[in-house]
N, C-alpha and C positions, 0 to 999 in steps of 0.2 A: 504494500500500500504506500500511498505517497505522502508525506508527513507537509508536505507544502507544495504549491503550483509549480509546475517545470518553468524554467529560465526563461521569459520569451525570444531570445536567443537562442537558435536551435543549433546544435554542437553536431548533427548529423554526419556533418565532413569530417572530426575528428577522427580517428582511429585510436582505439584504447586496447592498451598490449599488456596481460599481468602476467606474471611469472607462474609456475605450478601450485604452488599455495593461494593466491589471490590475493595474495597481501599486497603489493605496488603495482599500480597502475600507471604508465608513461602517457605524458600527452606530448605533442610537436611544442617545438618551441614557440609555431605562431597562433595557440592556442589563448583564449582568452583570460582577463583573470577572473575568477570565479568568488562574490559573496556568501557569506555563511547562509542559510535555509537555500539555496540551489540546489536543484536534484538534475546531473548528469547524467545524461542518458534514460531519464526514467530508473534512475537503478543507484547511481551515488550521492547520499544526500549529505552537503558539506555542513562540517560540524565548527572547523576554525580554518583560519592560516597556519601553517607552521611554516619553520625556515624550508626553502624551494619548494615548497608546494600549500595541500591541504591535506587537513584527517577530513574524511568524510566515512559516513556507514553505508556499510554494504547492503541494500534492502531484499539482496537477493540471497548472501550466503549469511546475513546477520552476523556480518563480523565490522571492525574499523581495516581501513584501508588509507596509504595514503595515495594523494595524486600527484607525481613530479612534475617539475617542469623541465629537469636537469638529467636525462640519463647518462650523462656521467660521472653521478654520483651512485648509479647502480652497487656498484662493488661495496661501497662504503654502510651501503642503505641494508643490504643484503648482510653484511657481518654484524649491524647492532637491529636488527628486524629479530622481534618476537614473532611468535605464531599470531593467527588472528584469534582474537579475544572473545570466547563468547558471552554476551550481554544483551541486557534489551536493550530495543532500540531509544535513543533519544528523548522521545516523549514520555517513557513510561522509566526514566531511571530516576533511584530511592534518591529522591530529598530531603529525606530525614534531617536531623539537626545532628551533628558529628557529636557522639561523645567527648566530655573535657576532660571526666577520669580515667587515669590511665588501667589502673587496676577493675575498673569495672569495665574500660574498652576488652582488657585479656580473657577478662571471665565469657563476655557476649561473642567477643571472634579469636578461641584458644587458637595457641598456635598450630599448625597442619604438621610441624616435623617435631622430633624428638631427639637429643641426643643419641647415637648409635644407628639412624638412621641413613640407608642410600638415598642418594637424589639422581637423575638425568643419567638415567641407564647405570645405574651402579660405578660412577664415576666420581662424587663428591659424596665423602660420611662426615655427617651433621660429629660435632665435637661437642660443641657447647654453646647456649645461647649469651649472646655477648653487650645484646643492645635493645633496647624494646620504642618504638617509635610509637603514635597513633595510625598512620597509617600500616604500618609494617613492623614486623620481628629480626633483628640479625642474629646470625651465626656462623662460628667460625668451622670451617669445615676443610679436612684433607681432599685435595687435588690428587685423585691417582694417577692423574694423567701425568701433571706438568710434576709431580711432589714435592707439594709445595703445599701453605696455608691460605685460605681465602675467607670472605667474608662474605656471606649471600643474605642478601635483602630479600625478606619473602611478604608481597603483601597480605593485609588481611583480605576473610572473603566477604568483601563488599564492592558493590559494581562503584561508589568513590573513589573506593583506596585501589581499585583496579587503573583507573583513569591516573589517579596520583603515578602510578607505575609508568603507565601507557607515558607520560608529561615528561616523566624523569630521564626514562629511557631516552627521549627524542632529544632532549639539553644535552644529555652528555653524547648523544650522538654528533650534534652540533659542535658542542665543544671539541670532541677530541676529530673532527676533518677540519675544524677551522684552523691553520697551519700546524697541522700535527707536527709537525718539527720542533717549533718552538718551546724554548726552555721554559716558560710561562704552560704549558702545560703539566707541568709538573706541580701547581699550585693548585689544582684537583684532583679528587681522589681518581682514581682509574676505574673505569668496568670494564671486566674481560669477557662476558659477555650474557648471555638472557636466556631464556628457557621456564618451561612451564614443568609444575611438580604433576604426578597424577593426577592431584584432586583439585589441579586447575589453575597452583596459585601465580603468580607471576614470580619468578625470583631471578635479580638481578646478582654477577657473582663478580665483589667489587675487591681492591685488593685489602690486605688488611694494615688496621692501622694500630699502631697502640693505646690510643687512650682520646678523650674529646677534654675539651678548656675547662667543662663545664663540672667535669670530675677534678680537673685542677683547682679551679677556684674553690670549689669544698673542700676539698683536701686542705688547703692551706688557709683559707678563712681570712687569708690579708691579699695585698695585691703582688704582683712581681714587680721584680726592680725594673726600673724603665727603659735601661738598656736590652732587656728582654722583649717589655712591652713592641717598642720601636721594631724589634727582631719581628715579631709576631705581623704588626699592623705593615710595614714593608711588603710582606707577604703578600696579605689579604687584599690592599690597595690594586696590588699587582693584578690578583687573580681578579678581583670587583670590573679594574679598567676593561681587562679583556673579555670580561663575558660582557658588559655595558655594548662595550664600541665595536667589538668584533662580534661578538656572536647575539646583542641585542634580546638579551635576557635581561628581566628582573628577579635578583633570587629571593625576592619579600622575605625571608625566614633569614636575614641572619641572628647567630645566638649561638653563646658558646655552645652549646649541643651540637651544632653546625659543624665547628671548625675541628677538626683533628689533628692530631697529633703524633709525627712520625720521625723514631731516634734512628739514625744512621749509623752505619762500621757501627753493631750491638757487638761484634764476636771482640773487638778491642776495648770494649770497655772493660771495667776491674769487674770480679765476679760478685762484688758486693754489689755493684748496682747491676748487676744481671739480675740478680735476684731479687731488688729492689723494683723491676719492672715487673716481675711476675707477681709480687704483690701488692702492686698499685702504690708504689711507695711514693711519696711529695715527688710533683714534679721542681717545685722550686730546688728540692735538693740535685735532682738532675739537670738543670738549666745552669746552678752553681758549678758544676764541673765544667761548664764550656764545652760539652758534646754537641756532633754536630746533631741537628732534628729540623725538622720542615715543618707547618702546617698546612691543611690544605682545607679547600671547601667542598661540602658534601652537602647530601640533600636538598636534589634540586625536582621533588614533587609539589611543591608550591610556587615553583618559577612560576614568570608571564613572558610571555612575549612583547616585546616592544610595537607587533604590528598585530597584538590582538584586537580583538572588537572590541565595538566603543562601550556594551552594556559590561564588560570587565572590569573597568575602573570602578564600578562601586560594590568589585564585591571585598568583602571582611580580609586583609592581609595582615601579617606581620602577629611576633607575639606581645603582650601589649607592654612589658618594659620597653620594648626594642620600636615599640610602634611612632610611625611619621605623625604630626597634626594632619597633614592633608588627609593619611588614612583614618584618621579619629573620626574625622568631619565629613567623611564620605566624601571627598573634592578628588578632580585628576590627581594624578600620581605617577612617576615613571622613574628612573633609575639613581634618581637623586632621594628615592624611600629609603635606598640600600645605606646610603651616605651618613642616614640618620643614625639606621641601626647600627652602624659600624663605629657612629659616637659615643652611642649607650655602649656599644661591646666596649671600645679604646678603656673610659672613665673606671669599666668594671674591670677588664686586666689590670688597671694604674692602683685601685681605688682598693679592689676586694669586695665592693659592693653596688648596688643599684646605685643609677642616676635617677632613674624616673621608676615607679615601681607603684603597679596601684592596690590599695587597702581595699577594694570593692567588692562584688562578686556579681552585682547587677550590672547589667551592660552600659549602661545611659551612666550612672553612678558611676562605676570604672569609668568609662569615657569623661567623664567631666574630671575624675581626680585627677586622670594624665594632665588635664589641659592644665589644671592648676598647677601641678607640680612644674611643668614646662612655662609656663608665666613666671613664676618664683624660681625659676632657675634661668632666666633668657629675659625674662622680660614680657610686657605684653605684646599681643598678635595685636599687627593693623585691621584693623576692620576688615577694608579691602580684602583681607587674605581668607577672611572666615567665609568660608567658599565647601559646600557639600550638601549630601541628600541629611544629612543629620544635624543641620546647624541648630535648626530652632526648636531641635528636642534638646541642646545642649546648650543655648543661649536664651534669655531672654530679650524684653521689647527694648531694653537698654546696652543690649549687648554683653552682660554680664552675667555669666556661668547661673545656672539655676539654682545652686545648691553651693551652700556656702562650706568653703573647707579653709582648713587652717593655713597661716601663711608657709612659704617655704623659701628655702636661705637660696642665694647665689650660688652656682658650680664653686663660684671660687670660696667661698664663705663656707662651702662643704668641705671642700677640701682640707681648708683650711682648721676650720673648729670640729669637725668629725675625724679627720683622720692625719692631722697634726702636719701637714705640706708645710713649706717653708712660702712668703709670699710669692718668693722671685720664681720657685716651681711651677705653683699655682697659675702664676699671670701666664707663663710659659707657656703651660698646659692649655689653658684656657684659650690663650690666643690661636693656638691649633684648633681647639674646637670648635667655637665658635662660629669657623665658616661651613662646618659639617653640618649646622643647627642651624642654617638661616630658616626662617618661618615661609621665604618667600624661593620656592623651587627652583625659580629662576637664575635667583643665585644663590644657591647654594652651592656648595665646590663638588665639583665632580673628584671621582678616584686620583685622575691626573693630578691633577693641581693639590691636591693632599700630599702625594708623592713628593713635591718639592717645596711643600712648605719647609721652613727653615727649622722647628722642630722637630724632624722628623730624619734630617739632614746632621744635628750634632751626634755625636760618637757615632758615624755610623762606621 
């Protein structure tokens, strides 16, 4: 059946050519560009844009498909290409409201492997579960092939957290053809590739890493020395520029959970900290030795596209320490979200603790205590800028927050009387931040331009 009227543009002279699975479909290069509700041929009804082409559903084998414009990215599409996904069609997928707990997400969708378990033709045994997401479960499981250790993401079973997969898969596909050569690839984690378990689930098998930030900063309960911090955010800036400007993603999720963590030459280190990693020992104590380690960014099932549709900017991103204004207030949004969240990350490596962090549990409530907290730490929003579908549940007829909350100190006045910085740190600090935080997207600094601010440039 046809979920929407065919194109009045009839495509009849196209030829559509799909491989034996029916997964990719090639069109000519002088092919049109195709809107999302257009149904192809009577037969493929487009769901988004992705990079060179579109996902649209198959209405004849009820699978997703995508459509190229590029076959000479065949080779590339073909090595990070899942099977086709079985799900309902479009109209009829669960909108339910995502679970927030985590412990009650495990109980509703257990996980589908068990330790001691084969996966993909008796090739990879499940070891141990190592990571537990909303959308997905990790584990670290032996490679018989390559023998070696890996890490396989398995989503839940929900046609969401299937798409979350379906999303993530396609980023890092992106990612790693957009100049695979380059050394800046090494600033994400790696997929070595995809496959489906028997009972359907999606499982991505990525490499492994040791540890994420977000285990470190509990661990140690203060912040790292700054020479580390810098370490770290050099990094991140890196990877932020290139998926920004080259591969034109938003990763809306960053948060230490995010970023990982990976020690280099382990067989030369002393055998005390060998052992020290196998029981999750401080990483400040490992960063203190001057071992080499990388971060990198992972989980990109809440990416966007920079050339998504236009009803995507209002939907719910980011989590909400890490959250933009513009996303609070339901207003446009685009790569300069990341810029925010990567302030609140910087402040909590520096700090050991929130910047912005809300007391609420109701959404409007939460919503309004960021915006306070972000006023007493920045200053107030220009009017002008109070822009979204949520403003006048979250302002009043005067402009001013609906519900009144307590004052809150300057970044610098935090730093300062919370966690004992010296001024000249403070103002240092500060003045790096600040252009991460502008209220007004326009300007606010992009990855690049963070790169060379002059903080960021001492001891490097």
């Amino acid at each position: 059946m046809d979920f929407c009227t065919e194109a009045s543009n009839p495509f009849n002279s196209f030829y559509y050519e799909s491989d034996n699975t029916g997964n990719l479909v090639w069109l000519p290069a002088a092919a049109p560009t195709f809107v999302v509700g257009t149904v192809i041929k009577g037969r493929y009804h487009v769901l988004k844009t992705v990079p060179h082409g579109w996902l649209c559903w198959d209405l004849q084998t009820l699978s997703e498909v995508i459509i190229n414009m590029e076959p000479m990215l065949e080779q590339e599409l073909n090595s990070m290409r899942i099977n086709s996904i079985e799900q309902q069609p479009p109209q009829q997928l669960d909108t339910k409201p995502l679970i927030k707990d985590l412990n009650e997400l495990v109980r509703i969708y257990p996980d589908p492997v068990q330790p001691g378990d084969w996966l993909n033709a008796h090739r990879f045994k499940v070891l141990q579960k190592i990571g537990n997401e909303h959308s997905s479960s990790v584990f670290l499981a032996w490679d018989s092939k390559k023998q070696c250790n890996v890490a396989i993401k398995i989503n839940r079973d929900s046609v969401p957290f299937k798409m979350n997969a379906i999303r993530e898969i396609d980023v890092f596909r992106t990612i790693q053809i957009t100049d695979p050569s380059s050394p800046i690839q090494e600033r994400f984690v790696k997929l070595y590739s995809t496959f489906r378990c028997d009972n359907g689930h999606v499982c991505m098998v990525l490499e492994p890493m040791d540890c994420d930030l977000l285990a470190t900063l509990q661990d140690l309960g203060t912040g790292l020395q700054l020479r580390e911090v810098k370490h770290i955010v050099r990094q991140l800036l890196t990877a932020l520029d290139f998926l920004h400007t080259r591969c034109h993603y938003i990763h809306t999720d960053i948060k230490p959970e995010n970023i990982l963590v990976r020690h280099n030459s382990k067989s030369k280190w002393p055998k005390q900290v060998r052992k020290g990693l196998k029981q999750n020992c401080s990483l400040q104590q490992l960063f203190a030795l001057e071992y080499d380690y990388d971060v990198k960014l992972a989980d990109f099932g809440n990416s966007l596209s920079m050339h998504r549709e236009p009803e995507s900017y209002f939907h719910r991103i980011q989590t909400p320490p890490y959250r933009a204004p513009e996303a609070v207030m339901g207003g446009y949004y685009d790569t300069s979200a990341d810029i925010w969240s990567m302030a609140c990350l910087i402040f909590e490596l520096a700090a050991g603790g929130y910047l912005i962090c809300p007391k609420f549990d109701q959404t409007f409530l939460t919503d309004q205590d960021l915006l306070a907290q972000m006023f007493g730490r920045l200053g107030p929003m220009p009017d002008e800028l109070r822009r979204g579908v949520y403003v006048d549940a979250l302002f009043d007829a005067a402009g001013d927050l609906k519900n009144v909350f307590q004052p809150y100190c300057t970044i610098k006045q935090t730093l300062c009387d919370t966690y004992c910085w010296s001024e000249r740190s403070a103002d240092a600090f500060v003045a790096f931040l600040t252009p991460m935080m502008d209220y007004d997207i326009r300007k606010r600094a992009t990855a690049a331009q963070c790169l060379q601010h002059e903080w960021l440039q001492e001891e490097k």
